[in-house]
C-alpha positions as CSV (number, residue, x, y, z in Angstrom):
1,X,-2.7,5.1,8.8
2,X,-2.4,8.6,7.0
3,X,-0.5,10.4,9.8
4,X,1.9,6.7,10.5
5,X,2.8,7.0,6.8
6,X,3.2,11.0,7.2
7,X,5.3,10.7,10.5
8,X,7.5,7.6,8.8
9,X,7.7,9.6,5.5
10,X,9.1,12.8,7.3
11,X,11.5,10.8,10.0
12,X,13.1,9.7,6.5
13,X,13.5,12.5,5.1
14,X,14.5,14.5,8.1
15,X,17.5,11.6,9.2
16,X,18.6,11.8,4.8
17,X,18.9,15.3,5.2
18,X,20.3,15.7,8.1
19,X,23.1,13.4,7.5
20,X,24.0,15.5,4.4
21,X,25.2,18.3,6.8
22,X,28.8,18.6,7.3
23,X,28.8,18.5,10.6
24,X,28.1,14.3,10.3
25,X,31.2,13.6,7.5
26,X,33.8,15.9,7.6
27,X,34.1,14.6,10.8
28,X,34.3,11.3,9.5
29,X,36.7,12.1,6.3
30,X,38.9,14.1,8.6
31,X,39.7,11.0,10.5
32,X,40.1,9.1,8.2
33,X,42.4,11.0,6.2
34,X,44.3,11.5,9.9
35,X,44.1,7.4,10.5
36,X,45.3,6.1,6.9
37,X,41.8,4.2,7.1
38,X,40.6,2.0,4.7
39,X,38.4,2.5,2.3
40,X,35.8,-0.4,3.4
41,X,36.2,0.6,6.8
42,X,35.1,4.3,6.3
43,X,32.0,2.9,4.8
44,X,31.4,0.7,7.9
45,X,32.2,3.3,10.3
46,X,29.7,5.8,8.2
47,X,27.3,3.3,8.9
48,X,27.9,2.9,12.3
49,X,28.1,6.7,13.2
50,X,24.6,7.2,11.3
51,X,23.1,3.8,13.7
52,X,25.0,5.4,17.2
53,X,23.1,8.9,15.7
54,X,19.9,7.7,15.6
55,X,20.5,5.5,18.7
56,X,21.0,9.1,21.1
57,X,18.9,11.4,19.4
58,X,15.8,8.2,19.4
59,X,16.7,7.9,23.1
60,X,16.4,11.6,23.5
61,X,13.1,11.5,22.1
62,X,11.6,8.8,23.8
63,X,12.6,10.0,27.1
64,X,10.8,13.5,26.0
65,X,7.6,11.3,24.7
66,X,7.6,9.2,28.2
67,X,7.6,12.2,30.6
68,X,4.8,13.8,27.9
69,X,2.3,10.7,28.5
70,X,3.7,10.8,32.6
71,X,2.9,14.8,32.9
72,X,-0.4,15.1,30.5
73,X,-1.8,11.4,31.5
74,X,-1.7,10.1,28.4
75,X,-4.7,12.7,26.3
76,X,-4.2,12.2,22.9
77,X,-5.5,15.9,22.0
78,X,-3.2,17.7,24.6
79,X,0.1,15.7,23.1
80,X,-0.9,16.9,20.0
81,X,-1.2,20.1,20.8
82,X,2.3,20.3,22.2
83,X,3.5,17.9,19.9
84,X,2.6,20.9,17.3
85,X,4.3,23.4,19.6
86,X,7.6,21.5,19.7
87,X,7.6,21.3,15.9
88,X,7.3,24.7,15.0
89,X,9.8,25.6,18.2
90,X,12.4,22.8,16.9
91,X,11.9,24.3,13.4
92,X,12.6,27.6,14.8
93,X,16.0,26.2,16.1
94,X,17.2,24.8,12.6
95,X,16.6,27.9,11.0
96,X,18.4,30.2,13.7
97,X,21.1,27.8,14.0
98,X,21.0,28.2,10.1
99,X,21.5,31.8,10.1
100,X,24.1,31.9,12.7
101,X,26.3,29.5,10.6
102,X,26.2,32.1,7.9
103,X,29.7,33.5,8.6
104,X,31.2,30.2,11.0
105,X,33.7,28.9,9.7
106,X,34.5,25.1,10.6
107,X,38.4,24.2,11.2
108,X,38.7,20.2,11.7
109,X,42.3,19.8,11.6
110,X,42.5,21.7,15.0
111,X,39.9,19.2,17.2
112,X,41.0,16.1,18.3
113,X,39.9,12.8,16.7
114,X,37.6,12.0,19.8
115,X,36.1,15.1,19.6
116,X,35.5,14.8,15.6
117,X,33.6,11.4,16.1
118,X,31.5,12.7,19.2
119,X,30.1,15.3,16.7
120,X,28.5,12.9,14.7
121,X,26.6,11.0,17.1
122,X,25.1,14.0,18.8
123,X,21.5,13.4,19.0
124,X,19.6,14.8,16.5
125,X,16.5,16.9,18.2
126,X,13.9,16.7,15.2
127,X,12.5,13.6,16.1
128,X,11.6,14.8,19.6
129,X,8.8,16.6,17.9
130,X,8.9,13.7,15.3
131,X,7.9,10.8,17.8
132,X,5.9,13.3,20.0
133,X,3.5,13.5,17.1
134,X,3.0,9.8,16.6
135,X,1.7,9.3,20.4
136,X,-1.6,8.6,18.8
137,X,0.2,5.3,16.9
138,X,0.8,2.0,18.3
139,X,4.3,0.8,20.1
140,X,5.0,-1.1,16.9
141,X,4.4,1.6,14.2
142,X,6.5,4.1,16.6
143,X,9.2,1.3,16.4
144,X,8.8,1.3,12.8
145,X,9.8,4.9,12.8
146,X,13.0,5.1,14.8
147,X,13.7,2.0,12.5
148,X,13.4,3.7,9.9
149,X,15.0,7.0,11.1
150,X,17.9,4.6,11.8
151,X,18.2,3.1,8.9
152,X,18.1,6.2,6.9
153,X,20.6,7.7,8.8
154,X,23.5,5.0,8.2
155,X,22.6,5.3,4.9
156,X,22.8,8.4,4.0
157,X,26.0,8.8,5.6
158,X,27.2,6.1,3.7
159,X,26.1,7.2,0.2
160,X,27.5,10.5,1.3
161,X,30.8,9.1,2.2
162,X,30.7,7.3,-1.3
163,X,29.7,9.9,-3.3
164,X,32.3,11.9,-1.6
165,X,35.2,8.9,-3.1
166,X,33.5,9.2,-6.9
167,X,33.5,12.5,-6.8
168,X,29.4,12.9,-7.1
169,X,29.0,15.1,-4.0
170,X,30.5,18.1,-4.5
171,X,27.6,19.8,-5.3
172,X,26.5,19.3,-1.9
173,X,29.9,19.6,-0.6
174,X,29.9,23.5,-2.0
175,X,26.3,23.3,-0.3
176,X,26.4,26.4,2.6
177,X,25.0,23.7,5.8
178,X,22.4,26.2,6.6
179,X,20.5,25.4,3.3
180,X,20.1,22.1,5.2
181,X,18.7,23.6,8.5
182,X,15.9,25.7,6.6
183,X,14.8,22.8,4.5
184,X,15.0,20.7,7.3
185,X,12.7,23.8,9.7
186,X,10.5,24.1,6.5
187,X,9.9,19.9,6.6
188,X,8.9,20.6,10.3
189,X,6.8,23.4,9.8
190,X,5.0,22.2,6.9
191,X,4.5,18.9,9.6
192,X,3.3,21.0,12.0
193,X,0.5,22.5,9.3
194,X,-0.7,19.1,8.4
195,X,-1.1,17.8,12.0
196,X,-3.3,21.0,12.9
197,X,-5.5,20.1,10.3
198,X,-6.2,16.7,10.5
199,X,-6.4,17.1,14.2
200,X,-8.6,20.1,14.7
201,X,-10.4,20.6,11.3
């Protein structure tokens, strides 16, 4: 029960956080702007883009957690073990993909509107790790966690997209994205810790 609350506690966090980045809702406010869409329908399509999110980068995951059981036959310990590999190599990729987007500079208005929304629903390879780790839980508790991951993901987007309207998220708007991917490495590592020690203590 400790490590199914830890692994849904940190899929929540990691699908809130991630959604914050730009690279999920500029896309989406960039169409929009480009479309002359509707208020309501922004929301709905936030919501959407954060369900079709989860959907690929869940999908991702479990094909990585099926060929894991396939190729180690199922031991718990050895899944572990790489499960505690992959998050600290995953976390390694948020933070260097954090300090190369120092100096990039994003321009929206030049990408097509296809191109824009296919951005968004990129899977999301956190959860590989994420899902890899909860191989010791049940087929309905690892259900409950892409659930969750799911859920957390439309909305987020959607009270980004709203704060956005009010007003209440330019803090986060000003918000360099890379602060996102070293929170979001430091989540993984910090994961990673706590596995190794309930695991092998």
């Amino acid at each position: 029960m400790q490590i199914f609350t830890l692994i849904l506690a940190i899929a929540i966090i990691v699908a809130t956080l991630h959604m914050m980045a730009p690279d999920h809702w500029v896309p989406l406010i960039v169409v929009a702007e480009r479309v002359g869409m509707p208020r309501r329908r922004v929301y709905g399509m936030a919501g959407f883009l954060g369900i079709l999110h989860a959907g690929t980068s869940a999908t991702v995951a479990l094909l990585v957690l099926f060929v894991g059981v396939v190729l180690i036959h199922g031991y718990v310990s050895d899944l572990n073990a790489a499960s505690i590999v992959l998050l600290i190599a995953v976390g390694i990729y948020f933070a260097v993909t954090g300090y190369r987007e120092r100096e990039a500079e994003v321009m929206p208005d030049r990408i097509s509107t296809g191109t824009l929304l296919s951005v968004s629903i990129f899977p999301d390879f956190a959860l590989i790790p994420i899902l890899l780790s909860a191989v010791s839980l049940s087929s309905l508790e690892i259900g409950i966690i892409i659930l969750a991951f799911a859920l957390a993901s439309a909305a987020s987007l959607m009270v980004m997209i709203y704060g956005l309207s009010l007003g209440f998220s330019r803090a986060i708007q000003k918000m360099p994205p890379r602060y996102v991917d070293y929170i979001i490495s430091a989540i993984l590592w910090l994961t990673a810790l706590f596995i190794f020690f309930v695991e092998y203590k």
